[in-house]
C-alpha positions in Angstrom: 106.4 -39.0 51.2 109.9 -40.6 52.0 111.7 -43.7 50.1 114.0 -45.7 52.4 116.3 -47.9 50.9 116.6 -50.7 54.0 119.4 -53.0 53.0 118.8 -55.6 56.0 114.8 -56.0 55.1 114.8 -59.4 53.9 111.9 -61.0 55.2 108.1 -61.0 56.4 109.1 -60.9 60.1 111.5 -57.8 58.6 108.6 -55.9 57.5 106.6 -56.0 60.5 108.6 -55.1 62.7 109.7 -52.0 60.4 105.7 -51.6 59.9 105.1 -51.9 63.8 107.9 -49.3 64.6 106.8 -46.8 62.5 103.0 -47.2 61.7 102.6 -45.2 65.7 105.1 -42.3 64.7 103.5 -39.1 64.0 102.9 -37.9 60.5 102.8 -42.1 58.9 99.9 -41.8 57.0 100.8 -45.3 54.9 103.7 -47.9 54.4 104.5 -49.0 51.3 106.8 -51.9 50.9 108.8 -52.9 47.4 110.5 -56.4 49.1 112.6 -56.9 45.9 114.4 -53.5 46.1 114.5 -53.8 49.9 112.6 -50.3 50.2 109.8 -49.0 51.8 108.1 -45.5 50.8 106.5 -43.8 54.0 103.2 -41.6 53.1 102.7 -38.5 55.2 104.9 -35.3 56.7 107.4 -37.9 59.3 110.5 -36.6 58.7 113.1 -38.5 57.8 115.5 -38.3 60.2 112.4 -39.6 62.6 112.1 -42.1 60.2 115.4 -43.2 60.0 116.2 -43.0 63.5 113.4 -45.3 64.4 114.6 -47.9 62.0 118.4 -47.7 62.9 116.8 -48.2 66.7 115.4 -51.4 66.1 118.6 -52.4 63.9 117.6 -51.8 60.4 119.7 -48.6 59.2 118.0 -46.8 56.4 118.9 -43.9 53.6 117.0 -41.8 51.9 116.4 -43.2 48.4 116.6 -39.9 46.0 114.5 -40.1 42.3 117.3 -39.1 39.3 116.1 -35.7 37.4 114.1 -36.7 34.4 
């Protein structure tokens, strides 16, 4: 499972086109969307770097969003 943090994501049309570049990659088992924190979490073994090249190829650069230690 990846987080993205995708600071351009601002809208419906946003989303699907993120959803409909990246729902055919290998190893996308599920996109999850939070719209408020401009993120989506990507279920399944596609790397990131697949992940985020994808996105920055259809002009929506993305980073890896990293969880603080408990």
């Amino acid at each position: 499972m990846t987080t993205l943090s995708i600071p351009d994501m601002s809208c419906g049309h946003c989303r699907a086109s993120i959803e409909a570049a990246l729902r055919p990659l290998p190893g996308v088992t599920a996109i999850l969307f939070d719209a408020a924190a401009r993120q989506a979490t990507i279920e399944g073994p596609a790397s990131a770097a697949l992940l985020m090249s994808t996105l920055d190829g259809i002009g929506f650069p993305a980073t890896p969003v990293t969880k603080a230690a408990d």
